[in-house]
C-alpha positions in Angstrom: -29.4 -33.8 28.2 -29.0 -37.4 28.3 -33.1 -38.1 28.9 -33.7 -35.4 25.8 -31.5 -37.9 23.1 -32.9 -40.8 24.5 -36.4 -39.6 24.0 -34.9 -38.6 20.3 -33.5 -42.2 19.9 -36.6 -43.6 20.9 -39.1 -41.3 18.6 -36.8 -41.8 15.3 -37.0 -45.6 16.0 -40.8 -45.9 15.9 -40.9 -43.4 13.1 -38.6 -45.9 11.1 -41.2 -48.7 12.5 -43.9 -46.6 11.0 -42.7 -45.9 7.7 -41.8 -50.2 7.5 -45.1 -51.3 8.3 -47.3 -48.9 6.4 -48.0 -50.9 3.7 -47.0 -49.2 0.6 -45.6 -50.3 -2.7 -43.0 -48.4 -4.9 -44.2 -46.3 -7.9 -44.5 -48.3 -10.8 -45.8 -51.1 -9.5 -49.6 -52.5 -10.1 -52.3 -54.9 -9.0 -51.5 -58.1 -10.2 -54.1 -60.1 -12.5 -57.1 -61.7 -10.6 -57.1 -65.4 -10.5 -53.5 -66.0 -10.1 -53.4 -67.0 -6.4 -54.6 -71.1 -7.1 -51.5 -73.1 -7.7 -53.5 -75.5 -10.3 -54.2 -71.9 -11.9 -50.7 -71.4 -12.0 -49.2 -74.5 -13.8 -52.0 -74.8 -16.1 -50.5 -71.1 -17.5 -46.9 -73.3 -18.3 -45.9 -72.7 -21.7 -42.5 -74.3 -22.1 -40.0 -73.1 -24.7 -39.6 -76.7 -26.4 -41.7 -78.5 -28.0 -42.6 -81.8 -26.3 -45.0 -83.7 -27.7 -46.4 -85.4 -24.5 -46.7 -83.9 -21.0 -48.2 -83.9 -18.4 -48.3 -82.4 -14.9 -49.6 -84.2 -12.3 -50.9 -84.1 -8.8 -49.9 -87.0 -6.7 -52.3 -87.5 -3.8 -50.5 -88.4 -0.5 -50.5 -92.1 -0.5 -50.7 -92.3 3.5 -54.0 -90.0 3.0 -56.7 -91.6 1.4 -58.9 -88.1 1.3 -56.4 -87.1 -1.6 -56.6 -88.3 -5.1 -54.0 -88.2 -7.9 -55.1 -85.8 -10.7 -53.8 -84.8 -14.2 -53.7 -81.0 -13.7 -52.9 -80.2 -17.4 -50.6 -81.4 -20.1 -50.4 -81.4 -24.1 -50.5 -84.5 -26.6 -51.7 -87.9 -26.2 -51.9 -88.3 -22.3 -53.2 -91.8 -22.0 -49.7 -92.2 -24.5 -47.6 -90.7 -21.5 -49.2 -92.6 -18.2 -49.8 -95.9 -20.4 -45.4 -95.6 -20.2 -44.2 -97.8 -17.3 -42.7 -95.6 -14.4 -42.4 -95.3 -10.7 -44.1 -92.9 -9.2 -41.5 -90.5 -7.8 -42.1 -89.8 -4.0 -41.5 -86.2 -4.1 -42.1 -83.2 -6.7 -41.3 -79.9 -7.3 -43.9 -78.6 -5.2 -46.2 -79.5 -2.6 -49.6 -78.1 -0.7 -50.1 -79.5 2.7 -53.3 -81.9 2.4 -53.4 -81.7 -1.0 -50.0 -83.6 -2.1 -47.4 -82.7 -4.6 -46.7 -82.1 -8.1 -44.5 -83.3 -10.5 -44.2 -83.1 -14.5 -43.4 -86.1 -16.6 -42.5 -85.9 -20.9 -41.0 -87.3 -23.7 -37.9 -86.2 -24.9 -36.2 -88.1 -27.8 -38.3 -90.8 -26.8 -37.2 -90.9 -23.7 -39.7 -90.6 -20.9 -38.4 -87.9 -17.9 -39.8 -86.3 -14.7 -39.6 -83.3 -13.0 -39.7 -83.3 -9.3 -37.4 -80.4 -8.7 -37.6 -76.8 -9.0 -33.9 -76.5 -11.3 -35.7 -79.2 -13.5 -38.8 -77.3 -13.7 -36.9 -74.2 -14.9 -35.5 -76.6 -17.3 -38.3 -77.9 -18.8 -40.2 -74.4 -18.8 -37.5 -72.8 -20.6 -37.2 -69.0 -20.2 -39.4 -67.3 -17.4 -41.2 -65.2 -19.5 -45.0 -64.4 -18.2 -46.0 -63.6 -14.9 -47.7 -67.4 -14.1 -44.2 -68.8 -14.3 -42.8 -66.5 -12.4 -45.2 -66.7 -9.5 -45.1 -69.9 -9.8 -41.4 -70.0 -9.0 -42.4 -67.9 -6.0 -45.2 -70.5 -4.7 -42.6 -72.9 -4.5 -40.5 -70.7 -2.1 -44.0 -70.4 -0.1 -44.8 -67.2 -1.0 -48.3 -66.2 -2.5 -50.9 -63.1 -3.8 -52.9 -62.1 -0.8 -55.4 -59.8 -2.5 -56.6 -58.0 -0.1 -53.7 -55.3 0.1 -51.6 -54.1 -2.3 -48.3 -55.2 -0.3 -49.3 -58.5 -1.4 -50.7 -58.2 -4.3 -48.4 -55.9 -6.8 -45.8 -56.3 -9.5 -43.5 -54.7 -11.9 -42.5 -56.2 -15.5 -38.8 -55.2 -15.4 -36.1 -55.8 -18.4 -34.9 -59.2 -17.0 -38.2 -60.6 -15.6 -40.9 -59.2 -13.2 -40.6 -57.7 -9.4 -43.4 -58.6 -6.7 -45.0 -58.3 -3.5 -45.8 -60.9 -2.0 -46.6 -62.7 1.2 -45.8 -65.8 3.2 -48.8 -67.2 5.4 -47.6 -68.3 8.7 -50.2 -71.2 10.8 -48.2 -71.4 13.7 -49.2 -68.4 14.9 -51.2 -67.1 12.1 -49.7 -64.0 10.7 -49.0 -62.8 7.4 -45.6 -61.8 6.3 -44.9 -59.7 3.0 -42.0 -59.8 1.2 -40.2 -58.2 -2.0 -39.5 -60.5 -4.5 -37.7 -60.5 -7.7 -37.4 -63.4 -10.3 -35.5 -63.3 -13.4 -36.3 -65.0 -17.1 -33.5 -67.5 -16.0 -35.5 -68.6 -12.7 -33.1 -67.1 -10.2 -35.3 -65.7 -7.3 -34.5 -63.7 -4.6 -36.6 -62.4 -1.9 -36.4 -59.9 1.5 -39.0 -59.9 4.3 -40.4 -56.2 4.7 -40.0 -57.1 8.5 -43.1 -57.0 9.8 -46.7 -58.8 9.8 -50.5 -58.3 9.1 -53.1 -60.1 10.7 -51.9 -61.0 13.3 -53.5 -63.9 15.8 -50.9 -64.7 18.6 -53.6 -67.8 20.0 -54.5 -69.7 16.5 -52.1 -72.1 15.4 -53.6 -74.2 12.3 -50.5 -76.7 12.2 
């Protein structure tokens, strides 16, 4: 009797494995927009509620790194305007890309020059959180990102109070690929659940 439930236990726990890792989305959901995988992509799709006359986001090469470069990613006004103002440049931003460096936002405001080098100041600055760039970009600073080639990484949902997603996170150490749920609202709040399980799967490559 005892060997007959435990053989139960033991089939309705790999079903409930099965059904987790199979890769499926939810009804209602569809492929999300190609293209929108490149952070550069991403910010260059900011449209922020005020209008600032000058900004300008920024890529700030590593300065330890010499094989990265500082770059003007995208902006509106007179840029030369906004870098010819005097400021330090900060030593961190509101997102950053191993190898490639961080990024950070400065503007004018009431003729004051500000920057942005966090991710509450970035939700500032953009306003409400109203197309799906923003949104994933909110995500890409929490790590996560479209992987394209499945749809449990690669869908979303406009909902009333912002957009639902699936998404993934890229582990390098070992490489696997983990997908999550993710919701973000038009206010920036973002929550997200691992689906519990992982996708290409190398247990002897680290790329760390």
């Amino acid at each position: 009797m005892f060997q007959k439930l435990s053989a139960r236990y033991y089939l309705f726990i790999l079903t409930l494995l099965l059904l987790s890792c199979n890769g499926n989305v939810e009804q209602g959901f569809e492929k999300i927009p190609p293209g929108l995988n490149v952070t550069e992509d991403l910010i260059r799709a900011i449209r922020p509620d005020k209008d600032y006359q000058y900004w300008a986001c920024i890529r700030q090469g590593y300065f330890h790194n010499p094989n990265t470069n500082t770059e003007i990613i995208t902006g509106k006004g007179d840029i030369s305007y906004l870098m010819n103002n005097k400021f330090d440049d900060p030593k961190l931003g509101f997102l950053y890309k191993m190898w490639q460096g961080y990024f950070y936002i400065a503007y004018v405001d009431h003729n004051h020059l500000k920057l942005v080098t966090e991710e509450a100041q970035l939700i500032k600055f953009i306003g409400k959180i109203d197309s799906i760039e923003e949104a994933l970009l909110i995500a890409d600073i929490h790590n996560l990102s479209v992987d394209y080639t499945r749809a449990i990484g690669s869908s979303y949902k406009k909902v009333k109070n912002g957009y639902e997603f699936y998404l993934v996170k890229f582990h390098k150490c070992t490489v696997r690929t983990e997908p999550f749920k993710v919701s973000i609202d038009t206010l920036g709040n973002y929550k997200a659940k691992s689906l519990g399980f992982f996708y290409d799967v190398d247990d002897y490559t680290c790329y760390d």
